[in-house]
Phi, psi and omega in degrees: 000170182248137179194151181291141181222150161234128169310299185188159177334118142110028196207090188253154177213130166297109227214136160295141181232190177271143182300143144277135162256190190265128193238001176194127139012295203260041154256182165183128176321102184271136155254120209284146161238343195224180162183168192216168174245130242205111163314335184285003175268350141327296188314323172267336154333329220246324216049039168244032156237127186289142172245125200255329176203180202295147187235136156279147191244140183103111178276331218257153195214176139180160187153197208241121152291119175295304230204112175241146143270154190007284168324324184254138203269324227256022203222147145246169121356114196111315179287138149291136190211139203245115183245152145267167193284350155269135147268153195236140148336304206052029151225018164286167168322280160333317176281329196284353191267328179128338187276049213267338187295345177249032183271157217278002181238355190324150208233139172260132162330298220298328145012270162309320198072069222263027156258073181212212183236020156192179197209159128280132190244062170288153199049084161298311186304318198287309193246000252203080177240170193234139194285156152307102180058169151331119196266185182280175183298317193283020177268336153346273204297005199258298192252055130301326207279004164300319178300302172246289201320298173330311224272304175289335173288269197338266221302326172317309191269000152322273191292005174253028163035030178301119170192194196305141172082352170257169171271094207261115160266154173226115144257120165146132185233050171245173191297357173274332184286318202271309197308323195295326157330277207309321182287312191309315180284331191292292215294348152150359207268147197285338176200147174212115219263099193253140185241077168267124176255004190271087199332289169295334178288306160330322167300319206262334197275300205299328170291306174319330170151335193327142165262328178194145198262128190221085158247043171281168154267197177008191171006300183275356176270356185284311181311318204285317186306324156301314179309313202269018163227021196034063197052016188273331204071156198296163157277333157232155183247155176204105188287049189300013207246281212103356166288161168312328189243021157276312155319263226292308192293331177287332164279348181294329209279327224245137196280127186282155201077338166323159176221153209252107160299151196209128173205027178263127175286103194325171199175084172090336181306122179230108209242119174334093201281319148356284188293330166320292165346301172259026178278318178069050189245127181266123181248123214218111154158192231106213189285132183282137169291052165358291181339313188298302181298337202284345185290303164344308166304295204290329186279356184284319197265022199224324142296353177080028193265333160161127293205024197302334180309354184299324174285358164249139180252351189202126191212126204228142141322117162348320188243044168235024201289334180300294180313333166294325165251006132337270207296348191257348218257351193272358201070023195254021180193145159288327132202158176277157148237157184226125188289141177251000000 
C-alpha cells in the first residue's frame, strides 16, 4: 500500500509501505476512504518533535471494514467505521469512567500511521464504531473530522462546563479551536468568544456559532476577554493550542471558580503555582476520550445536524501529502484531507 512517512523535519514522502495484517483476534483491517493531516503533526514537521527514523504519519481514520478478527463482535465486513486516535478496550475502569484515550490498554493510531490506503485497528470492538449504512460522500470529511478534531473540541469544550448561561472562550483558531466554537453553542452556551487574528478562520468561527472576535493575543488578549465580560472573564476557557502563552492567556482569561478545558497538545507549559493558586480556576482536559462522544457525534453528523467538515479547506491526493503540510504548515489551510 502507499502511505506517508517522515524522514526528518520539513521532508514527508509518500512511500510503499506493507499491506497490515490482523496480529490479534480483536483486531481489524480498515480500507481508508478519507485521512487528514492533524496540527499536532506539525510539531515534528517543525522539529520540535524529534524524528529519529522514518515515521509513518497519521491518526485520524474512516473507512470500510476488509478484515476483522475472530474475536471481534460488534463490527463487520462492510462497515463504514469511524475511529479514534486511541485505541481502547472500553471496558476497563477507566473506559467505563469515560476516559477512554486513558484506558489501561491504550494504543496510539499513530503507531500504525493512518496517511496511507489501509489501518490495523487493535481493539476494533472497543475502538471502532460504525455509521447507519453507508454515508453519502459529502458526509465523509464531517465524520473524519469526528475522529480526532471534533472529538477533541467537544471534550475540550466538556471539561471547560461549557453550557447554557455561560460564557465561553477559545484559544486557539486551528480545526480544534473552531470545532470547540461549534461544540460549545451545541452544548447550549449563550456566548462564544473566538480568539483569532485570522480572516477565514474568523468567518469560519463566527459560521460555527462564535458571537464574538478577539484578536489579541497573550496578556492583552486575556485583557480584551475581561473588558467583554465585565472584568470578571469567561466562565469556561477552552485551550486548543499547547504553548506557554496559550495556557497562560486561558488562564488568564478565566474567572475565579471558572473553568479551564486544555486540548492543545502540550509543548514547554509550565504552570506558575503561586498565580494558580489565587486564579481559583479549575483545570480539566489531555487526550480527548473520543471514544466517549463518537455514537453522538457520529448520529449528529448523519443527521445533517452539524457540519464539522467545514475545516478542511483544502483536499490533496494522498500522494501529494507532502504539500498538505506545506500548506497547514505556511497557514495557508486550516486542515488538509487527503483522499486514498
Amino acid at each position: 500500500m502507499r502511505g506517508a512517512v517522515m524522514h526528518a523535519p520539513g521532508y514527508v514522502e509518500v512511500v510503499d509501505r506493507p499491506d497490515p495484517k490482523l496480529l490479534a483476534p480483536t483486531d481489524a483491517i480498515v480500507r481508508l476512504s478519507a485521512t487528514c493531516i492533524c496540527g499536532s503533526d506539525l510539531w515534528p514537521w517543525r522539529g520540535a518533535d524529534q524524528v529519529r527514523d522514518p515515521t509513518p504519519m497519521g491518526h485520524e481514520y474512516v473507512g470500510t471494514i476488509e478484515q476483522v478478527g475472530d474475536e471481534v463482535t460488534t463490527i463487520k465486513v462492510g462497515d463504514f467505521v469511524v475511529g479514534s486516535f486511541f485505541t481502547s478496550d472500553n471496558t476497563c475502569e477507566i473506559c467505563r469512567a469515560g476516559y477512554q484515550s486513558r484506558c489501561t490498554n491504550a494504543y496510539p493510531m499513530g503507531n500504525e500511521g493512518t496517511q496511507a490506503e489501509y489501518a490495523r485497528v487493535p481493539m476494533a470492538d472497543g475502538t471502532l464504531v460504525a455509521t447507519p449504512g453507508q454515508p453519502d460522500a459529502d458526509l465523509v470529511p464531517s465524520l473524519l473530522a469526528a475522529s480526532d478534531v471534533l472529538g477533541t473540541g467537544w471534550f475540550g469544550a466538556v471539561a471547560a462546563e461549557a453550557g447554557p448561561g455561560k460564557t465561553v472562550a477559545v484559544v486557539g483558531d486551528g480545526a480544534v479551536g473552531l470545532l470547540a466554537v461549534l461544540a460549545a453553542r451545541q452544548l447550549g452556551a449563550e456566548r462564544v468568544i473566538a480568539m483569532s487574528r485570522h480572516e477565514p478562520r474568523q468567518k469560519l468561527a463566527l459560521e460555527f456559532g462564535a458571537t464574538d472576535i478577539v484578536a489579541e493575543r497573550g496578556d492583552e488578549g486575556a485583557a480584551r476577554i475581561k473588558d467583554l465580560t465585565g472584568g470578571y472573564g469567561a466562565h469556561s476557557v477552552i485551550e486548543a493550542v499547547g504553548t506557554q502563552e496559550s495556557m497562560m492567556q486561558a488562564v488568564r482569561s478565566t474567572r475565579p471558580g471558572g473553568h479551564v478545558g486544555y486540548v492543545g497538545v502540550s509543548h514547554g507549559v509550565e504552570l506558575p503555582g503561586k498565580e494558580l493558586f489565587f486564579s481559583g480556576v479549575h483545570l480539566h482536559g489531555g487526550p480527548a476520550p473520543v471514544r466517549r462522544f463518537l455514537p453522538e457525534l457520529i448520529q449528529q453528523i448523519c443527521e445533517h445536524k452539524i457540519y464539522p467538515g467545514k475545516v478542511f479547506d483544502l483536499e490533496l491526493p494522498l500522494e501529494r501529502a507532502a504539500e498538505g503540510y506545506r500548506a497547514m504548515d505556511e497557514r495557508r489551510a486550516i486542515k488538509v484531507l487527503l483522499r486514498t
